[in-house]
C-alpha positions, 0 to 999 in steps of 0.5 A: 625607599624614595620616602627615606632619601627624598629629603636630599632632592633638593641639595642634589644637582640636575644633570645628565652625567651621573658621574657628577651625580654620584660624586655629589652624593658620596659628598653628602654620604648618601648610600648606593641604594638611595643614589639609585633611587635618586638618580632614576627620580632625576631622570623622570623630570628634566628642566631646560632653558629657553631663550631671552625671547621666548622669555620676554614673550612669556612675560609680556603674554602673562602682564596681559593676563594678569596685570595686577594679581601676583598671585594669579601670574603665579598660578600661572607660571607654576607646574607643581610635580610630584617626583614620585608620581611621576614615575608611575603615570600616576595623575596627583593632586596636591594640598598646600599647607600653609603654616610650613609654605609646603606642597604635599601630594595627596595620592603617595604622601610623601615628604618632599616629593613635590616641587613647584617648578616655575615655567618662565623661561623653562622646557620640562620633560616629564617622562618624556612629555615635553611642557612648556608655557605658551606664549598666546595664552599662557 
């Protein structure tokens, strides 16, 4: 069912409330069944901001490691995921398919289902694992 509702990820918000959730789903006509399956999705991986601080540090840590490369400082400041692996403990590899500019997991191959989220500034519990980008070494 995730397979027929991913497309919507990316249009939906991130929040706690699934009262907000749900409004902005009947919005987008999305039927129950997908809410559902979106709204547990959701709530696999959440996102939380940082401190300018902390930020400024992760900045200043990745201009030491990197200080010519943009590709490399985006290496490092990306945590690809995949939404549906996730839920299931499941450790994915990802295939970059340069001509759309996409990721796709190789273990669920599932269109849409992962997202490169870029870790500056950022908190993002995983199932309940919290990763964040360390300031030492990055």
């Amino acid at each position: 069912m995730l397979r027929e509702c991913m497309h919507h990820v990316a249009s939906l918000p991130f929040t706690d409330d699934f009262v907000v959730f749900e409004a902005s789903c009947r919005r987008r006509g999305i039927r129950s069944a997908h809410m559902q399956v979106l709204w547990s999705t959701f709530q696999a991986v959440r996102v939380y901001e940082l401190t300018g601080g902390i930020v400024r540090a992760q900045l200043h840590a990745i201009a030491h490691l990197s200080p010519v490369s943009s590709l490399k400082t985006k290496t490092i400041n990306s945590l690809l995921v995949c939404l549906y692996c996730c839920q299931f403990n499941i450790f994915p590899t990802f295939r970059y398919d340069i001509r759309q500019r996409t990721y796709t997991c190789n273990t669920c191959e599932i269109p849409g289902s992962t997202v490169e989220i870029n870790m500056i500034g950022r908190v993002v519990v995983i199932m309940n694992t919290p990763l964040v980008l360390s300031v030492p070494d990055c």
